[in-house]
N, CA, C and O of each residue as an XYZ file, in Angstrom:
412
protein
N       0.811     -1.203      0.000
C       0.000      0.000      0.000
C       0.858      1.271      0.000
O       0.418      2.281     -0.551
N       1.991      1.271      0.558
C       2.555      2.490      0.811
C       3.292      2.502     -0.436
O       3.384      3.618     -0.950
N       3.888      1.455     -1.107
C       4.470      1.894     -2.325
C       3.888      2.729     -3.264
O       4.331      3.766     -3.756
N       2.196      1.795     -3.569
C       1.711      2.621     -4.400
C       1.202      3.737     -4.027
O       0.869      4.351     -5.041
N       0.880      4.539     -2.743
C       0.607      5.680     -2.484
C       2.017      6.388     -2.373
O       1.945      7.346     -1.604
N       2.926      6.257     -2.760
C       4.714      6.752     -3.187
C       4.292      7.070     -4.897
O       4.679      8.075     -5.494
N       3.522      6.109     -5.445
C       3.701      6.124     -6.888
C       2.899      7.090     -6.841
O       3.425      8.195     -6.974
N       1.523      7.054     -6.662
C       0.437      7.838     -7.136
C       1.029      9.120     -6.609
O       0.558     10.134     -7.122
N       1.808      9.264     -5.845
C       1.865     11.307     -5.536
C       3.197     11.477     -5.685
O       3.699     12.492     -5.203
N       4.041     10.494     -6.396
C       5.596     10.683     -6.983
C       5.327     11.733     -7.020
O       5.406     12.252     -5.907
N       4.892     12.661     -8.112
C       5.031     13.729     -8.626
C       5.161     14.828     -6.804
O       6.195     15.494     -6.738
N       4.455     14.913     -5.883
C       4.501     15.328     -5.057
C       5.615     14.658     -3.882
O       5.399     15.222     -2.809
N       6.398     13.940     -3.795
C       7.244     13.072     -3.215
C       8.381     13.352     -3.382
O       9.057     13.395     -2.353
N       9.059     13.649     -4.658
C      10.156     13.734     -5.697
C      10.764     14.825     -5.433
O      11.993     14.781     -5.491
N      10.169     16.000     -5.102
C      10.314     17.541     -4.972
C      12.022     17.248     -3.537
O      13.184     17.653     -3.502
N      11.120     16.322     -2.611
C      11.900     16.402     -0.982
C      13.432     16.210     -1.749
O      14.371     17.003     -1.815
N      13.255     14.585     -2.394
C      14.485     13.949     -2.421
C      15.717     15.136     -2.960
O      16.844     15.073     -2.469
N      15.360     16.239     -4.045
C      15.649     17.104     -4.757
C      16.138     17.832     -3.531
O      17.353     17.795     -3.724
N      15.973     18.431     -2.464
C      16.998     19.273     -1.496
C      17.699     18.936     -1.169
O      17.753     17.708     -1.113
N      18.830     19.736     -0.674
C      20.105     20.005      0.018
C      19.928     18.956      1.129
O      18.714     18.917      1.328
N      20.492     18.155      1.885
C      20.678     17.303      2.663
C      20.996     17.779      3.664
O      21.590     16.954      4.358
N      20.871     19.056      4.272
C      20.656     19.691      5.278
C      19.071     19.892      5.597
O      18.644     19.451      6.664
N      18.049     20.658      4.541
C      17.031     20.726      4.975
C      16.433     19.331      5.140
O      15.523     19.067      5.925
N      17.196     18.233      4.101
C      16.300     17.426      4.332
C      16.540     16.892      5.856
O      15.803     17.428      6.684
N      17.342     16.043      6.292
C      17.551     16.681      7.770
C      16.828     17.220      8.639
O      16.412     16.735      9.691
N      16.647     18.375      8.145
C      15.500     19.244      9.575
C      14.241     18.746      9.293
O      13.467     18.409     10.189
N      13.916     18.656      7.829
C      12.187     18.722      7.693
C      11.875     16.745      7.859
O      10.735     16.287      7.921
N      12.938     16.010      7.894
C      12.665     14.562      7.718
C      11.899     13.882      9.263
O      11.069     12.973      9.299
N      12.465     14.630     10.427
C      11.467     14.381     11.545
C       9.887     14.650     11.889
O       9.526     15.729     12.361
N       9.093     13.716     11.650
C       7.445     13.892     11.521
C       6.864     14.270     12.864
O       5.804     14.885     12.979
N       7.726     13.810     14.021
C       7.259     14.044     15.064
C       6.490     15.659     15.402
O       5.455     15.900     16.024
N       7.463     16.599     14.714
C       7.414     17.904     15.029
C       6.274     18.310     13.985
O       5.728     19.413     13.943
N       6.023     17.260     13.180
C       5.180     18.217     12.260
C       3.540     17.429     12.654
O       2.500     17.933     12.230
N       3.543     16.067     13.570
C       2.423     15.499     14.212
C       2.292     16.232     15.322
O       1.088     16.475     15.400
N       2.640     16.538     15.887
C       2.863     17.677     17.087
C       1.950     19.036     16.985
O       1.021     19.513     17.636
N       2.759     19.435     15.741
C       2.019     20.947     15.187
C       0.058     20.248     14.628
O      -1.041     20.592     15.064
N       0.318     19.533     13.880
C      -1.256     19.240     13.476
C      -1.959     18.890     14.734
O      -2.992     19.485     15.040
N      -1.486     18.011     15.437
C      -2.659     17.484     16.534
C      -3.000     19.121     17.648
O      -4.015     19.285     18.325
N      -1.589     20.317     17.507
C      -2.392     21.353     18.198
C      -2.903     22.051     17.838
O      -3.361     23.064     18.366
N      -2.985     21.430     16.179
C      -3.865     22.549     15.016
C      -5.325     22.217     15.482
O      -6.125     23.069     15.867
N      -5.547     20.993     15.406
C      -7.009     20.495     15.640
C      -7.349     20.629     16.614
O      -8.539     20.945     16.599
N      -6.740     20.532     18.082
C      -7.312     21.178     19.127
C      -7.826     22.438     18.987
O      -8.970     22.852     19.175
N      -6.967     22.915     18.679
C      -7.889     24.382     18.153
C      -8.616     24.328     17.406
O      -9.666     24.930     17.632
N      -8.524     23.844     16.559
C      -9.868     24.242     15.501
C     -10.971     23.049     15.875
O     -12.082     23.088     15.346
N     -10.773     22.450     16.400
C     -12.179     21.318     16.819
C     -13.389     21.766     16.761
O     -14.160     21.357     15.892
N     -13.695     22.537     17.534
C     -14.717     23.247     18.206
C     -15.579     24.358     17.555
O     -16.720     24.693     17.871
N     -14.683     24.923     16.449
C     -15.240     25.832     15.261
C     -15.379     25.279     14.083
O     -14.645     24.476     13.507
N     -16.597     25.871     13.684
C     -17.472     25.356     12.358
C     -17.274     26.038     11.749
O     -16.534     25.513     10.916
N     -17.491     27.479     11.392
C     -17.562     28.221     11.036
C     -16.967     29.576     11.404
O     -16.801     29.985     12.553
N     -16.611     30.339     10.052
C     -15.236     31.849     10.498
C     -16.435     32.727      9.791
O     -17.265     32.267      9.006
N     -16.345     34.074     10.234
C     -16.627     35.149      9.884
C     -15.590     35.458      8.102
O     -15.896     36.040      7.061
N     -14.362     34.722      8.553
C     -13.413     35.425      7.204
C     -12.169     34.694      7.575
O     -11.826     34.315      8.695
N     -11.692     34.594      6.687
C     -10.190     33.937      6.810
C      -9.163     34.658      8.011
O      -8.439     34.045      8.795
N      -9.326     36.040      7.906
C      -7.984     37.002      8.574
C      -8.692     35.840     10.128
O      -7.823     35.281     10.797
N      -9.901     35.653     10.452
C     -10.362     35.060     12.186
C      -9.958     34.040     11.829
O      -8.868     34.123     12.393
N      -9.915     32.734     11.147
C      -9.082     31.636     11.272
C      -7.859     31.689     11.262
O      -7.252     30.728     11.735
N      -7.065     32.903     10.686
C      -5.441     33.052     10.965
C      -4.801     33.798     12.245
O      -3.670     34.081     12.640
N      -6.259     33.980     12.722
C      -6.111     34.896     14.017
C      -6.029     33.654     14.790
O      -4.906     33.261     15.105
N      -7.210     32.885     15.191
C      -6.959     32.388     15.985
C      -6.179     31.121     15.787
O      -5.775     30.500     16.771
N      -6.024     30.841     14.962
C      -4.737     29.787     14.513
C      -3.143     30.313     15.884
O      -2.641     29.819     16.894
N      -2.907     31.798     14.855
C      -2.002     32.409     15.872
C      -1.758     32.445     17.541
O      -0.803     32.110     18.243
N      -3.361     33.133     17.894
C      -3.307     32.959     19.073
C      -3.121     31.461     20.216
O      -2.543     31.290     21.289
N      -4.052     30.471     19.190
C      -3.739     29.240     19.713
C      -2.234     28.629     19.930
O      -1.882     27.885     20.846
N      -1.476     29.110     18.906
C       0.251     28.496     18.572
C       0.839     29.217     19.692
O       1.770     28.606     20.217
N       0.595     30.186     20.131
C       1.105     30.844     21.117
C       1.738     30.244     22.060
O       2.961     30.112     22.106
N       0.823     29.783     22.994
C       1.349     29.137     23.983
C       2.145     27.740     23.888
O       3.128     27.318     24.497
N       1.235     27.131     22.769
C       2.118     25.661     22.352
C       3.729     25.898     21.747
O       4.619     25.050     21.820
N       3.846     27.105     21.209
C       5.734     27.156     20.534
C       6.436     27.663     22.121
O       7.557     28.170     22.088
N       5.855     27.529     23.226
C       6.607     28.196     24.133
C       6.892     26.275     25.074
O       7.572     25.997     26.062
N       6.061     25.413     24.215
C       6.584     24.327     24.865
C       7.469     23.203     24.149
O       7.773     22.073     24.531
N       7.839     24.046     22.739
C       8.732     23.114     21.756
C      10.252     24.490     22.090
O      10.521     25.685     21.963
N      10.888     22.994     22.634
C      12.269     23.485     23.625
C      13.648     22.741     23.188
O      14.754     23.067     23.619
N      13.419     21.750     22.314
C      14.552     21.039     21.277
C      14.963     21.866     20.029
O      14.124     22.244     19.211
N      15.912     22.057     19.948
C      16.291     22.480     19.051
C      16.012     21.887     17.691
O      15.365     20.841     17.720
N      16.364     22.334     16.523
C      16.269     21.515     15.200
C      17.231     21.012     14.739
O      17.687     22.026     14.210
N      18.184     19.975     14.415
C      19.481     19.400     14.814
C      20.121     20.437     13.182
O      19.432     20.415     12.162
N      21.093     21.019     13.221
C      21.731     21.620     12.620
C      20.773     22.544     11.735
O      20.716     22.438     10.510
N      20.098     23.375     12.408
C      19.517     24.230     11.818
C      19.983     25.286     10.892
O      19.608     25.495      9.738
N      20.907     25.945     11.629
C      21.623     27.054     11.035
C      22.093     26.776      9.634
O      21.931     27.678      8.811
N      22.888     25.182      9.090
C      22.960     24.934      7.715
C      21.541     24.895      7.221
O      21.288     25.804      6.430
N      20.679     24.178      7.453
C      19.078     24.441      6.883
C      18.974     25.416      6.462
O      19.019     25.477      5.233
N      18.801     26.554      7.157
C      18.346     27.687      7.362
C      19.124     28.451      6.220
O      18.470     28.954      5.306
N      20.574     28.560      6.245
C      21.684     28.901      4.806
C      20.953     28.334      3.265
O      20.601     28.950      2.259
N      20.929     27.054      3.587
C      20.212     26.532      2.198
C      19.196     26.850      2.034
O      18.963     26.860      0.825
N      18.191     27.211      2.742
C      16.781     27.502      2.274
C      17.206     28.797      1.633
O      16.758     29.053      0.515
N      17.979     29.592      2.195
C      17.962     31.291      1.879
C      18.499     31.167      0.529
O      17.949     31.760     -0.399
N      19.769     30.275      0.306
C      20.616     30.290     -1.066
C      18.994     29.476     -1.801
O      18.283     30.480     -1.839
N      18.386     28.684     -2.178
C      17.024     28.694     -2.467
C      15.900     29.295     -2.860
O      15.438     29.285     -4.001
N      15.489     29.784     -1.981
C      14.907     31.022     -1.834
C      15.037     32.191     -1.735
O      14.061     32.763     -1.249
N      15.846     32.783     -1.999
C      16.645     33.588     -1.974
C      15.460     35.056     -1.963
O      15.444     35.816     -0.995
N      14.466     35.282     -3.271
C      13.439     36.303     -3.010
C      12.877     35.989     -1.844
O      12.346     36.966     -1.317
N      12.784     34.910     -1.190
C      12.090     35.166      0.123
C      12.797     34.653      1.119
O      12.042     34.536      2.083
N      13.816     34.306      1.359
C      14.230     34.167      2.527
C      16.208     35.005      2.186
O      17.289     34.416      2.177
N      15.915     36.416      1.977
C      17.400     36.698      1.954
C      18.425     36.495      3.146
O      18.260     36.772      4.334
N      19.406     35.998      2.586
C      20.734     35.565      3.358
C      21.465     36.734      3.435
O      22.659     36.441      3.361
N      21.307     37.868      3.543
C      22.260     39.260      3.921
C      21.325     39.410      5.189
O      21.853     39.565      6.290
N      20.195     39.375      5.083
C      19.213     39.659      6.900
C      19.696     38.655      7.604
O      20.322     38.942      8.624
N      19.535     37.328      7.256
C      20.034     36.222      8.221
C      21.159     36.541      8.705
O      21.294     36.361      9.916
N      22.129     37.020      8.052
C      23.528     36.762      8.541
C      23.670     37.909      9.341
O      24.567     37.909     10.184
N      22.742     39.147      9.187
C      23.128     40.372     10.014
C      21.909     40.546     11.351
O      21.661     41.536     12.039
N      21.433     39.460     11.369
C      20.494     39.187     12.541
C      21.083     38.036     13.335
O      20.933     38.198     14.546
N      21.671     36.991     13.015
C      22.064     35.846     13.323
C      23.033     36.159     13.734
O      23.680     36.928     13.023
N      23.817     35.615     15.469
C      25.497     36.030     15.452
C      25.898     35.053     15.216
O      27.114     34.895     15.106
């Protein structure tokens, strides 16, 4: 089963293998990203319905609040991640701010 759900979203799969072996690295631990969804849905459980998107990004925000004040592990070699995404992305993540914010 898992092969062929590898085949059917190759096209969406293929993209990871394609990075720098640094990000892949940071982004390859699921824990942190089962973590983030299960405190997505706590929050949002309970609401059916938004007035407008900006109130679901509101309270998205407000909910993350308190939960990023209890993720206390670091990301194991972030700082190379973080270089490669910028050389990458470069229109959106410039590497002249990183480096003059970062000591």
């Amino acid at each position: 089963m898992i092969a062929r759900s590898w085949r059917g979203n190759w096209v969406c799969v293929r993209p990871m293998f394609e990075l720098p072996a640094e990000i892949r690295r940071a982004v390859y631990t699921t824990n942190v990203i089962e973590s983030l969804n299960y405190s997505l849905r706590k929050i949002l459980k309970n609401r059916t319905a938004f007035p407008n998107d900006e109130a679901v990004f509101r309270l998205i925000y407000l909910g993350l609040q308190p939960v990023s004040r209890k993720w206390t592990m670091p990301i194991p070699n972030w700082k190379a991640a973080l270089q490669q995404l910028a050389l990458l992305f470069e229109d959106r993540l410039p590497l002249d701010r990183l480096l003059s914010t970062n000591p």
